[in-house]
PDB file of N, CA, C and O in Angstrom:
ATOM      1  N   UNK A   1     -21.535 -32.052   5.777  1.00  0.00           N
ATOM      2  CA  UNK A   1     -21.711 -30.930   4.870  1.00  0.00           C
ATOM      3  C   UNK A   1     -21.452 -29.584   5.560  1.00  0.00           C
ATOM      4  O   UNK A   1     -20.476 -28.947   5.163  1.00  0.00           O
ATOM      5  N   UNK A   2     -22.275 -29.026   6.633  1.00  0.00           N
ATOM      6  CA  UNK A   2     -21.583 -28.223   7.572  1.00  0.00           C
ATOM      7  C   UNK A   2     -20.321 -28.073   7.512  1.00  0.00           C
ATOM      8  O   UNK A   2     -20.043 -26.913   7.205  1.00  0.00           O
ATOM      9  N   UNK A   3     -18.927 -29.091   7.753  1.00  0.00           N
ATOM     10  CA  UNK A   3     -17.751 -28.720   8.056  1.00  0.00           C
ATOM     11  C   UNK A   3     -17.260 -27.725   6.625  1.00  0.00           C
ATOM     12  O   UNK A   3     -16.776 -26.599   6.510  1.00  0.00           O
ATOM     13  N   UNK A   4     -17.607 -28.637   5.807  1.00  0.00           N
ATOM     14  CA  UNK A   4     -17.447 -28.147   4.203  1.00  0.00           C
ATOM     15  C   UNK A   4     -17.512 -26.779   3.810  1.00  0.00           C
ATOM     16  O   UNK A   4     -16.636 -26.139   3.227  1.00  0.00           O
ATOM     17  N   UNK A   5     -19.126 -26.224   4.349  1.00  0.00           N
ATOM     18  CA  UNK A   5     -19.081 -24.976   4.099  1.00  0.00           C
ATOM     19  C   UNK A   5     -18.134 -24.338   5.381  1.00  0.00           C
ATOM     20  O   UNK A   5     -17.395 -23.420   5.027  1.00  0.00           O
ATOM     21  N   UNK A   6     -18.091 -24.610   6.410  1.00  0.00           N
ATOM     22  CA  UNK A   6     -17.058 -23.926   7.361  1.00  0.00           C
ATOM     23  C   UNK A   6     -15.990 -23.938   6.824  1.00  0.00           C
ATOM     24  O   UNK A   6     -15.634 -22.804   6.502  1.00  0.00           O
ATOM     25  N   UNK A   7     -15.293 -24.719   6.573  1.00  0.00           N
ATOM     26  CA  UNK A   7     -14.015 -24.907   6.246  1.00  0.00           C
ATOM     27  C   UNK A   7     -13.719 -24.078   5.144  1.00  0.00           C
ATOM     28  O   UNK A   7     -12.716 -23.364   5.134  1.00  0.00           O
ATOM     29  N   UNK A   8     -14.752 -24.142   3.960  1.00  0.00           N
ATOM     30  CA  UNK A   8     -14.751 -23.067   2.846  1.00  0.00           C
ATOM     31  C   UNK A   8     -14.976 -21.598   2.883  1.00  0.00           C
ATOM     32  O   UNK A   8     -14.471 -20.794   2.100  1.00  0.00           O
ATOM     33  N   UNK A   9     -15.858 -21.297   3.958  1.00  0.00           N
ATOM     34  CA  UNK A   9     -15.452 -19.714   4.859  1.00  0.00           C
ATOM     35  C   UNK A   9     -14.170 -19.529   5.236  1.00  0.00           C
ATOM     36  O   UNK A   9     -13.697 -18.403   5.078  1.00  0.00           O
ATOM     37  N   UNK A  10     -13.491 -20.400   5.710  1.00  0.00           N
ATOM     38  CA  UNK A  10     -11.950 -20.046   6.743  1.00  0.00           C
ATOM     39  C   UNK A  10     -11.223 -19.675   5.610  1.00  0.00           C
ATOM     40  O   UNK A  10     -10.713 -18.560   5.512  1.00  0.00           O
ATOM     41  N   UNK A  11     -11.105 -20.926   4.353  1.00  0.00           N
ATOM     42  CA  UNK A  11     -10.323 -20.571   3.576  1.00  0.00           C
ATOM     43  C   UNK A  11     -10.472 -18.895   2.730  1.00  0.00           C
ATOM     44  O   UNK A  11      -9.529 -18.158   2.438  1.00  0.00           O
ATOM     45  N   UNK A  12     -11.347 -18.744   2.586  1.00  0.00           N
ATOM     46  CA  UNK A  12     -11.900 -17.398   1.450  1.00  0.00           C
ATOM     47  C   UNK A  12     -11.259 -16.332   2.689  1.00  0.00           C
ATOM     48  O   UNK A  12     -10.442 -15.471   2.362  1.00  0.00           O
ATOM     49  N   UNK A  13     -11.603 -16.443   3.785  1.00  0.00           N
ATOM     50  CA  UNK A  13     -11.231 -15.233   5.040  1.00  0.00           C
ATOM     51  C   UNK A  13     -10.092 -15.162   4.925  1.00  0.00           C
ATOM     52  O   UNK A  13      -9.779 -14.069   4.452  1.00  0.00           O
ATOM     53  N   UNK A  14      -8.786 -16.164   5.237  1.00  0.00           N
ATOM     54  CA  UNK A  14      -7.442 -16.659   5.082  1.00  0.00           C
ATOM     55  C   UNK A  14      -6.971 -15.703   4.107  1.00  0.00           C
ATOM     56  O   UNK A  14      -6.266 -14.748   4.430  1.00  0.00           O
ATOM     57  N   UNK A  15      -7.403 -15.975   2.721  1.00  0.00           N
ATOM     58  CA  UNK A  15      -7.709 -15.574   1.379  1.00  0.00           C
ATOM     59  C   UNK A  15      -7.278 -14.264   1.161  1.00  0.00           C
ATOM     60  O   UNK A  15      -6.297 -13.823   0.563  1.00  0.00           O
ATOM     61  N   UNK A  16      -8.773 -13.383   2.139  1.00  0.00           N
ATOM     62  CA  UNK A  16      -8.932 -12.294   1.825  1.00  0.00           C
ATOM     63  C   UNK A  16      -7.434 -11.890   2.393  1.00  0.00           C
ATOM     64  O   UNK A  16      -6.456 -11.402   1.828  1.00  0.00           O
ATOM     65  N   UNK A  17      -7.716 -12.367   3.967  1.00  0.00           N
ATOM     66  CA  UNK A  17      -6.577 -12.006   4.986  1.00  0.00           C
ATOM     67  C   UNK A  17      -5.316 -11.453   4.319  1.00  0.00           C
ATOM     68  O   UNK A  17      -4.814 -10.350   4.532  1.00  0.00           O
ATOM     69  N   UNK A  18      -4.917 -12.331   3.535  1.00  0.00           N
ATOM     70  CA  UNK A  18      -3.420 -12.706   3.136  1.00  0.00           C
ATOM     71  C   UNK A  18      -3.164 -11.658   2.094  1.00  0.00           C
ATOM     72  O   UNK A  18      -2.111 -11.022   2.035  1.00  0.00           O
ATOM     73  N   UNK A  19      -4.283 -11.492   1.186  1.00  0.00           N
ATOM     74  CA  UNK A  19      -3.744 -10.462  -0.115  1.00  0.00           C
ATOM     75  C   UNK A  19      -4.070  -8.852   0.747  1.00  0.00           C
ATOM     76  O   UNK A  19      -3.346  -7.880   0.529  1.00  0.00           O
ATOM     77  N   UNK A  20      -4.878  -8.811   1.411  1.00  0.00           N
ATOM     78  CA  UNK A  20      -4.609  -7.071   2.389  1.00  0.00           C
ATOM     79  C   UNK A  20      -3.158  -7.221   3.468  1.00  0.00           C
ATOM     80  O   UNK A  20      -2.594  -6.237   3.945  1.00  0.00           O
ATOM     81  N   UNK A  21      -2.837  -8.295   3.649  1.00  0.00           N
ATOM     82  CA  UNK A  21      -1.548  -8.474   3.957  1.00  0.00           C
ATOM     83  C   UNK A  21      -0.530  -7.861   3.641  1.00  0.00           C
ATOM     84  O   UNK A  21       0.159  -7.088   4.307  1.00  0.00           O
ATOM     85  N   UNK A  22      -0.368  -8.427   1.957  1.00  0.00           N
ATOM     86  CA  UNK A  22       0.228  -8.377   1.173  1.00  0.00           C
ATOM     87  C   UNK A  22       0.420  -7.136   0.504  1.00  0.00           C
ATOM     88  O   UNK A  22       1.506  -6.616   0.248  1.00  0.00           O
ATOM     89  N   UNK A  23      -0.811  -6.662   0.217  1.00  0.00           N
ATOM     90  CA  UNK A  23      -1.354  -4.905  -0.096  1.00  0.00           C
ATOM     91  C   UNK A  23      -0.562  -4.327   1.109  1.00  0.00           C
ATOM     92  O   UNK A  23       0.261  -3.490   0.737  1.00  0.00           O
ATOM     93  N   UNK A  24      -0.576  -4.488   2.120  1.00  0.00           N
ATOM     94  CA  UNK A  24       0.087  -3.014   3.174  1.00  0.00           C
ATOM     95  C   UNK A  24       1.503  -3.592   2.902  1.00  0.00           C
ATOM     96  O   UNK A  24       2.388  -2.741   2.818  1.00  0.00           O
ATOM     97  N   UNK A  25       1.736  -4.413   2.806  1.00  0.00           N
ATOM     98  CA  UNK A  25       3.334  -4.859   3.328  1.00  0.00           C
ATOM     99  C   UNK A  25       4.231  -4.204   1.528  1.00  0.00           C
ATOM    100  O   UNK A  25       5.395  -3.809   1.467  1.00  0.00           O
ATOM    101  N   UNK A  26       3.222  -4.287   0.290  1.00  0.00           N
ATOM    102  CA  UNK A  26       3.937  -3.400  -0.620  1.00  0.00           C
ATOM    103  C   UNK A  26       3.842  -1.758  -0.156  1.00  0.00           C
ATOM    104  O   UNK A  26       4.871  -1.130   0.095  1.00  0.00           O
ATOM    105  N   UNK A  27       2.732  -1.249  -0.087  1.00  0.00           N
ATOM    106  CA  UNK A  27       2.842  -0.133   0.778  1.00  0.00           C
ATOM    107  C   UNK A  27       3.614   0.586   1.163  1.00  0.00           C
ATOM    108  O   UNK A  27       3.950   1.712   0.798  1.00  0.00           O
ATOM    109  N   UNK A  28       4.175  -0.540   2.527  1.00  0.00           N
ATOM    110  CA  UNK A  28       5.001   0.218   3.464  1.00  0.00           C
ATOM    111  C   UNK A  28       6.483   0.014   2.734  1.00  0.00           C
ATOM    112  O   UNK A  28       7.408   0.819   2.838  1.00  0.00           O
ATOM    113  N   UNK A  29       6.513  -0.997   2.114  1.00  0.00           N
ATOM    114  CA  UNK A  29       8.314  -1.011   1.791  1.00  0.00           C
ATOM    115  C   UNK A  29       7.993  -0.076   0.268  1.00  0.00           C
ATOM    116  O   UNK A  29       8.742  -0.583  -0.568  1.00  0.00           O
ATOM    117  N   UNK A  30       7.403   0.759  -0.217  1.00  0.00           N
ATOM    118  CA  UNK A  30       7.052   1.422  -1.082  1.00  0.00           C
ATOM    119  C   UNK A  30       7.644   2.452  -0.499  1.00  0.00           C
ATOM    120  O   UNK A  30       8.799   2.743  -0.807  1.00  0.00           O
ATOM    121  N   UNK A  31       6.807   3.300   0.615  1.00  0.00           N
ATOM    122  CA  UNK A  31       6.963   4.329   1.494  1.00  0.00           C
ATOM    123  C   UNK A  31       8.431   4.621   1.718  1.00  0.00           C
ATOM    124  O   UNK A  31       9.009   5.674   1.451  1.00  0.00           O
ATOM    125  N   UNK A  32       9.009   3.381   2.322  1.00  0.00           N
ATOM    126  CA  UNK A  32      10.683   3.488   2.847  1.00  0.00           C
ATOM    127  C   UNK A  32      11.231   3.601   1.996  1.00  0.00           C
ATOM    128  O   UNK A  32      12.198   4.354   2.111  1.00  0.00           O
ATOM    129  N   UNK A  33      10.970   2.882   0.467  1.00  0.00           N
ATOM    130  CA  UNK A  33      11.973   2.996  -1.003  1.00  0.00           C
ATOM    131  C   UNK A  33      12.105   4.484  -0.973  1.00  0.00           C
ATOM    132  O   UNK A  33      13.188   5.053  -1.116  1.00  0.00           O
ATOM    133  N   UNK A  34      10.903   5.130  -0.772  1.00  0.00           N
ATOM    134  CA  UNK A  34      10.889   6.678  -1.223  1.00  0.00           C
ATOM    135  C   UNK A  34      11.193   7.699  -0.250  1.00  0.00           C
ATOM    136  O   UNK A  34      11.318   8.877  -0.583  1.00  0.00           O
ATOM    137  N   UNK A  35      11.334   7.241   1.103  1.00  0.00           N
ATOM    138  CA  UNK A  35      11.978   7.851   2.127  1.00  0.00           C
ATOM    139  C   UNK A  35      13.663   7.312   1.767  1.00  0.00           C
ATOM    140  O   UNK A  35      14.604   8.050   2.059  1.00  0.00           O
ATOM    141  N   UNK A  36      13.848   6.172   1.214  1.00  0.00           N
ATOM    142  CA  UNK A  36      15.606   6.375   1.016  1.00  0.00           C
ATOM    143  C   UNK A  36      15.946   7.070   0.311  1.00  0.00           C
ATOM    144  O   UNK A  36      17.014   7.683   0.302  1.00  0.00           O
ATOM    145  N   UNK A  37      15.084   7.103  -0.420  1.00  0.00           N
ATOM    146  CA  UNK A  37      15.779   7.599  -2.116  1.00  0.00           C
ATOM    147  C   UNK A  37      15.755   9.169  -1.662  1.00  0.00           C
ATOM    148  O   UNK A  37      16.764   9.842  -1.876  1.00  0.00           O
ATOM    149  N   UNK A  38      14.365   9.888  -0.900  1.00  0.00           N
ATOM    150  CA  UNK A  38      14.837  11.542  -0.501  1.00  0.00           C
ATOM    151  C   UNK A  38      15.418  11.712   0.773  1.00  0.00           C
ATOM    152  O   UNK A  38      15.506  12.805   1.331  1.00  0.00           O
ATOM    153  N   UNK A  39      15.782  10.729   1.203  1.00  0.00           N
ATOM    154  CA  UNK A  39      17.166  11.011   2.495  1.00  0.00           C
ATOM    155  C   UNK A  39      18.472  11.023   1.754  1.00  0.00           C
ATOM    156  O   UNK A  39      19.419  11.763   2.024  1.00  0.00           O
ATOM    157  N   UNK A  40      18.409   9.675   0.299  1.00  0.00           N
ATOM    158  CA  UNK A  40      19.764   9.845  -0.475  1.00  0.00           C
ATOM    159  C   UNK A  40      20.176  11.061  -1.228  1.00  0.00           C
ATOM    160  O   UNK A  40      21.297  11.570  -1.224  1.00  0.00           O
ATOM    161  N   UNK A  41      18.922  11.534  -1.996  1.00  0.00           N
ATOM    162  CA  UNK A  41      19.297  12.932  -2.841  1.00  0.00           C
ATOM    163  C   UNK A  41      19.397  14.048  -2.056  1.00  0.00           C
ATOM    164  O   UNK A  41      20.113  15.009  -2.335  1.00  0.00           O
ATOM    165  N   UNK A  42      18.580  13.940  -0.910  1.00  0.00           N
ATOM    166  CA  UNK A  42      18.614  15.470  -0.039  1.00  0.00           C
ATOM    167  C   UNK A  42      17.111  16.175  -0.164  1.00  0.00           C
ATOM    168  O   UNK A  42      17.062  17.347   0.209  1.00  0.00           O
ATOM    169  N   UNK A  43      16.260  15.755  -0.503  1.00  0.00           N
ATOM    170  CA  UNK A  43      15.183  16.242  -0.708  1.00  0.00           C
ATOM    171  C   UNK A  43      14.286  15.867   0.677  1.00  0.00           C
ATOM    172  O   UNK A  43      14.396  14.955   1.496  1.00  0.00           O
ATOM    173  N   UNK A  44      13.110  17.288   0.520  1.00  0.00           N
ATOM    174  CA  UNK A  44      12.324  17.022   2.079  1.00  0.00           C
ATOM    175  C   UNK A  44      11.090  16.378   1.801  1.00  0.00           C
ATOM    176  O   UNK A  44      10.358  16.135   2.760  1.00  0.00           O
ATOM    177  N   UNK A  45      10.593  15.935   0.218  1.00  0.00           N
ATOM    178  CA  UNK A  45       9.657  15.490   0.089  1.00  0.00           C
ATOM    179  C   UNK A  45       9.183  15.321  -1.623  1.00  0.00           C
ATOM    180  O   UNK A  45      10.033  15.703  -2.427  1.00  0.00           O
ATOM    181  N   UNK A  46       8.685  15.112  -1.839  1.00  0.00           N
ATOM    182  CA  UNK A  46       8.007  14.355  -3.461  1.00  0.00           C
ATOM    183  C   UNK A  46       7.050  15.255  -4.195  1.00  0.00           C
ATOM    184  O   UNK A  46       6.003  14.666  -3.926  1.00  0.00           O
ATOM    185  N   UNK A  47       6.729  16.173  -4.862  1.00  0.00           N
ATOM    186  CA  UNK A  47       5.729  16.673  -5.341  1.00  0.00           C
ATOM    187  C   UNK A  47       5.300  15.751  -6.385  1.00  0.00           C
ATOM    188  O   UNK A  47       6.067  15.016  -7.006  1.00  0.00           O
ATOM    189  N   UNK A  48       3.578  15.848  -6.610  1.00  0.00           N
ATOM    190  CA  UNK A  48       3.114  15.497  -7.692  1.00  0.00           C
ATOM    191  C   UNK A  48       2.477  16.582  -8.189  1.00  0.00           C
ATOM    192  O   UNK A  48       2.809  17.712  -7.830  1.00  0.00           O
ATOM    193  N   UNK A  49       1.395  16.343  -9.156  1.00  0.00           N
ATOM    194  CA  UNK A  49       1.370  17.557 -10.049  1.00  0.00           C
ATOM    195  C   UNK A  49      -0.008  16.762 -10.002  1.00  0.00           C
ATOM    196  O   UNK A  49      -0.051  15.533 -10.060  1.00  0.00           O
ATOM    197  N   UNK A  50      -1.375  17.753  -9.866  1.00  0.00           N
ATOM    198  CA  UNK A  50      -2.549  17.879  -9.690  1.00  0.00           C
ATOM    199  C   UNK A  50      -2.912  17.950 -11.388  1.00  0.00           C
ATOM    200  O   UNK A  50      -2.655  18.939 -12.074  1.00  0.00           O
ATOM    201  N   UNK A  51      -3.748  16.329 -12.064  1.00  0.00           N
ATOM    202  CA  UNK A  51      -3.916  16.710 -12.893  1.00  0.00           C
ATOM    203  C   UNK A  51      -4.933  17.929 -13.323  1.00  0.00           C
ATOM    204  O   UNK A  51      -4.618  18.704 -14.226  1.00  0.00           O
ATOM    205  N   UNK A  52      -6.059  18.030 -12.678  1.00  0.00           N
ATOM    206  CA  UNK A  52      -7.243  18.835 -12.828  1.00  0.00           C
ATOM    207  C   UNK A  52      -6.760  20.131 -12.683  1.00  0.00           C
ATOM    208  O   UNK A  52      -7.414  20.799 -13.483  1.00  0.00           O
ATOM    209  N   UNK A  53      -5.900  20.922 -12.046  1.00  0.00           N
ATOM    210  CA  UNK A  53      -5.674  21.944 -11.671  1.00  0.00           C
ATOM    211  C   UNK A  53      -3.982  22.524 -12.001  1.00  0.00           C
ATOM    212  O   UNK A  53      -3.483  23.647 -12.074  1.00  0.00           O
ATOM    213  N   UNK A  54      -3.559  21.412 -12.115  1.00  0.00           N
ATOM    214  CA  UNK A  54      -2.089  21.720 -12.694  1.00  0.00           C
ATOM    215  C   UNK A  54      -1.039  22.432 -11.311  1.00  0.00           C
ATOM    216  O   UNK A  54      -0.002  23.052 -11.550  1.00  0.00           O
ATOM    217  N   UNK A  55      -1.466  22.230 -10.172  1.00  0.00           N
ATOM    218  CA  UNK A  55      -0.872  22.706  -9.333  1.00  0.00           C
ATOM    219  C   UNK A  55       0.065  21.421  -8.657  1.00  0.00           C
ATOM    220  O   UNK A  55      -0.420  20.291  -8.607  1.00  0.00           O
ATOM    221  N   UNK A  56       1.459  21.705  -8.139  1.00  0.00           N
ATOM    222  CA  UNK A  56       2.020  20.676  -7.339  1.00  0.00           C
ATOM    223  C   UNK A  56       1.714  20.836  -6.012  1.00  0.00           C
ATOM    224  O   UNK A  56       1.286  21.866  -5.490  1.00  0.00           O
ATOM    225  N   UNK A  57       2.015  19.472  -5.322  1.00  0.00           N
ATOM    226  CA  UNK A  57       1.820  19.519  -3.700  1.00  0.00           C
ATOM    227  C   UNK A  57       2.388  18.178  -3.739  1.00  0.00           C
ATOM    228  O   UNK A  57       2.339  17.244  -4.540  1.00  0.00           O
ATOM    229  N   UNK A  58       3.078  18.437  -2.342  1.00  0.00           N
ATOM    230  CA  UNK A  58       3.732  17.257  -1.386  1.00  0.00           C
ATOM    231  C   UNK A  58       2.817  15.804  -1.333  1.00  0.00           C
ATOM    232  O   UNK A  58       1.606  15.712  -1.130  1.00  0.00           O
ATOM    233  N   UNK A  59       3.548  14.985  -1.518  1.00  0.00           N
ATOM    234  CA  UNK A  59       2.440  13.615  -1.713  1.00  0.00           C
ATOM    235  C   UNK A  59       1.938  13.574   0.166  1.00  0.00           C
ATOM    236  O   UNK A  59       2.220  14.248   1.157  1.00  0.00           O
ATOM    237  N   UNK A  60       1.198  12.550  -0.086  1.00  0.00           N
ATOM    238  CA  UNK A  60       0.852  12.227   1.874  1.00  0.00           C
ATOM    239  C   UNK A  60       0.792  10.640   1.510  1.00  0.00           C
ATOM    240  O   UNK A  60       0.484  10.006   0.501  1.00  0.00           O
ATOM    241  N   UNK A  61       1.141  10.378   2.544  1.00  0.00           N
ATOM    242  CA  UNK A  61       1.338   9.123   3.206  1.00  0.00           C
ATOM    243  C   UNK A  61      -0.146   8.294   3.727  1.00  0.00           C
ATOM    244  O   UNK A  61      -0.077   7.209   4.305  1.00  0.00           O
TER     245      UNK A  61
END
């Protein structure tokens, strides 16, 4: 019974492991899509638009 619940920890850890994995690795090829796309147009960076305040600013990384 022991191994059972061990074995059922590794897997859930594995688990977690794999989908924060997965989370940075969209992330980062997110990041580069949007570093090609403003190296392709010529742009130095991305504004968004502050809903609460209505002001733009440069996204951050």
């Amino acid at each position: 019974m022991p191994q059972l619940v061990f074995f059922a920890v590794v897997g859930v850890v594995a688990y977690v492991g794999y989908r924060a994995f997965v989370r940075e690795a969209e992330r980062i090829t997110a990041r580069a899509r949007r570093a090609e796309a403003e190296q392709r147009i010529g742009s130095h960076g991305t504004l968004i638009k502050d809903p609460v305040t209505g002001e733009y600013h440069l996204t951050r990384d």
